[in-house]
LUMZA-275583 format. One record per residue: x, y, z of N, C-alpha, C in turn; residue in one letter. Coordinates in steps of 0.05 Angstrom, whole numbers, padded with zeros to 5 digits, always signed. Each point is the difference from the previous one (the first is absolute). Example, Ala and Ser with C-alpha at 12.3 -4.5 7.8 and 13.67 -1.06 7.14 Angstrom:
+00264-00114+00156-00018+00024+00000+00018+00024+00000a/-00007+00021-00014+00016+00024+00001-00015+00022+00014s/
REM end
This chain:
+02030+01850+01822+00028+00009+00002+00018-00022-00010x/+00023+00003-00016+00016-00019-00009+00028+00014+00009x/-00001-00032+00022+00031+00012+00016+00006-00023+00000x/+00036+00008+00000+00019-00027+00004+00011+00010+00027x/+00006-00031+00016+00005+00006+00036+00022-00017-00006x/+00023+00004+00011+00019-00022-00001+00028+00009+00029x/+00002-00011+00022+00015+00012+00015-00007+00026+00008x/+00022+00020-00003-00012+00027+00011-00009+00022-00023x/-00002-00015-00027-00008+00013-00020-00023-00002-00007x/-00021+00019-00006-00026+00006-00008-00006+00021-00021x/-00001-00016-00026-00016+00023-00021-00029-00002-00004x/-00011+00020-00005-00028+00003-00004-00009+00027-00030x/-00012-00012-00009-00013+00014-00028-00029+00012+00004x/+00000+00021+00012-00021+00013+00005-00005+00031+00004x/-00020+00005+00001+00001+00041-00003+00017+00004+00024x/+00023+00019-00002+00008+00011+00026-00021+00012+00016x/-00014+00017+00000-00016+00014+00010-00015-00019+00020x/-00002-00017-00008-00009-00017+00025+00016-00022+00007x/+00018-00006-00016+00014-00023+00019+00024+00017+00021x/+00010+00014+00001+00014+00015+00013-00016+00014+00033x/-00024+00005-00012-00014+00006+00030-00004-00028+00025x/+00008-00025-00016-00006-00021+00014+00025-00019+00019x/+00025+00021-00015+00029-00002+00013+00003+00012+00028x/+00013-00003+00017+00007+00002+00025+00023+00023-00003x/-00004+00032+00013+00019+00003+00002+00028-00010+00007x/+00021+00013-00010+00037-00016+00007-00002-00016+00000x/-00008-00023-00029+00002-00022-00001+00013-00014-00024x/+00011+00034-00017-00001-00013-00026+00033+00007-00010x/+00019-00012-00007+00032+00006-00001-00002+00016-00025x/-00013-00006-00024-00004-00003-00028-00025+00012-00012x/-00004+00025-00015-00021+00002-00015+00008+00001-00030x/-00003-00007-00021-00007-00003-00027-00017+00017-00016x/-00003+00019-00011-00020+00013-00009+00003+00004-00026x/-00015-00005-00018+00006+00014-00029-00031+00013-00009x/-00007+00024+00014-00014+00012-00013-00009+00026-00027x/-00018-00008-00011+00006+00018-00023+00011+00025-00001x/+00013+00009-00019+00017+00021+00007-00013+00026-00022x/-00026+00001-00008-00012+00012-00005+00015+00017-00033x/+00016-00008-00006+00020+00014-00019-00013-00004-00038x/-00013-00011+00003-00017-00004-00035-00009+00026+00000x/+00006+00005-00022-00013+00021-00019-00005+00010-00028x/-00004+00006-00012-00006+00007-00034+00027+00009-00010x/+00015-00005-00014+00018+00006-00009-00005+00001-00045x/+00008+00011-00009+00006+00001-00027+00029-00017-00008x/+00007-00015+00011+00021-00015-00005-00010-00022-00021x/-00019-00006-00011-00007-00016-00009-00020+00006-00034x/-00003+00031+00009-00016+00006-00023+00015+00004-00023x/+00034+00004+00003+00013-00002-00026+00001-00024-00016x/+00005+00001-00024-00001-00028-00014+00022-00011-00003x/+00010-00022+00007+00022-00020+00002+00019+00012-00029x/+00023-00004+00005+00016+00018-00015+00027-00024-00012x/-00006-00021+00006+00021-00030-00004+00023+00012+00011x/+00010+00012+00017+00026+00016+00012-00006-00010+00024x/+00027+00011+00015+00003-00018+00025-00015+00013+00011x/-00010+00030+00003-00012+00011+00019-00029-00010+00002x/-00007-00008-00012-00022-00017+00009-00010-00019+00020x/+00020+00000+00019-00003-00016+00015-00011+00019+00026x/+00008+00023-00009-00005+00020+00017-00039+00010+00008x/-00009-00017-00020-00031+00010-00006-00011-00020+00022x/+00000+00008+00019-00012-00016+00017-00032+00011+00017x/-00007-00012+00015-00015+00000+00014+00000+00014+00030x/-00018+00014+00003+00005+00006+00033-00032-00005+00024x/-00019-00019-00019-00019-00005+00012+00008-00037+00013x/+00004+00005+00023-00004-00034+00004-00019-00012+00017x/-00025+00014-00011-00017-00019+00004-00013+00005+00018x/-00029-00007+00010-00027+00013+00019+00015-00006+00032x/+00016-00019-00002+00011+00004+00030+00014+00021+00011x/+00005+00012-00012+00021+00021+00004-00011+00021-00003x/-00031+00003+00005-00016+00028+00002-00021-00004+00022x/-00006+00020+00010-00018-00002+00027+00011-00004+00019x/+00019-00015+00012+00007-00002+00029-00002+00011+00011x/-00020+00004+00031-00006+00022+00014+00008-00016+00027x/+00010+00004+00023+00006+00004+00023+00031-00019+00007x/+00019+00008-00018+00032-00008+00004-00002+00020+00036x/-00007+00018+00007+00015+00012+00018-00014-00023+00032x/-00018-00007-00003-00021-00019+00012+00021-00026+00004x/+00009-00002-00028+00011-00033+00000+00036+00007+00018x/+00015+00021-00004+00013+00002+00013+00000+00008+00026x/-00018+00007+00007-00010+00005+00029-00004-00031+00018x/-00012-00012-00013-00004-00035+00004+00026-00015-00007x/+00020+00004-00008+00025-00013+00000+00015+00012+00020x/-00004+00026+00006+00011+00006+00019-00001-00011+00035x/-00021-00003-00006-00015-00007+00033+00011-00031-00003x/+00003-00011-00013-00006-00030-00006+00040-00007+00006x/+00012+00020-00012+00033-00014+00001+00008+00006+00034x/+00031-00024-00001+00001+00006+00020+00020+00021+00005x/-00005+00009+00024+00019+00031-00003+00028-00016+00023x/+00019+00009-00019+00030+00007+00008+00002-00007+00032x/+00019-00012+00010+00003-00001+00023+00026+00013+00008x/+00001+00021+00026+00027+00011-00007+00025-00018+00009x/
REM end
């Protein structure tokens, strides 16, 4: 695990799926998440041929890349952030 500890701050670089089960419930102020958002897909934006016009800038891409396919259990990982923050005091 590669974590920085400093005061009451702690980052860690590791699968959620298991570093989150090892958190203490209501312990956590702060979660961070940027998981794939599953949004790549095949587009024809690209099969036209460049036209030296401005609209060419428009020929883009909508695949970004093997991370951003497969992600299976987001509903899991928010279930584990949930348990983990701390809840509201009234």
């Amino acid at each position: 695990m590669d974590s920085i500890e400093q005061s009451i701050i702690s980052l860690s670089n590791e699968s959620c799926f298991d570093f989150l089960k090892t958190v203490e419930s209501d312990s956590v102020s702060l979660v961070l998440i940027d998981p794939p958002y599953e949004v790549s897909r095949e587009t024809n934006f690209r099969s036209g041929e460049a036209k030296g016009k401005d609209t060419d800038r428009f020929r883009v891409s909508m695949n970004f890349g093997q991370w951003d396919h497969g992600f299976f259990g987001l509903s899991e990982v928010i279930s584990e952030c949930y348990r983990v923050l701390k809840k509201a005091e009234p």
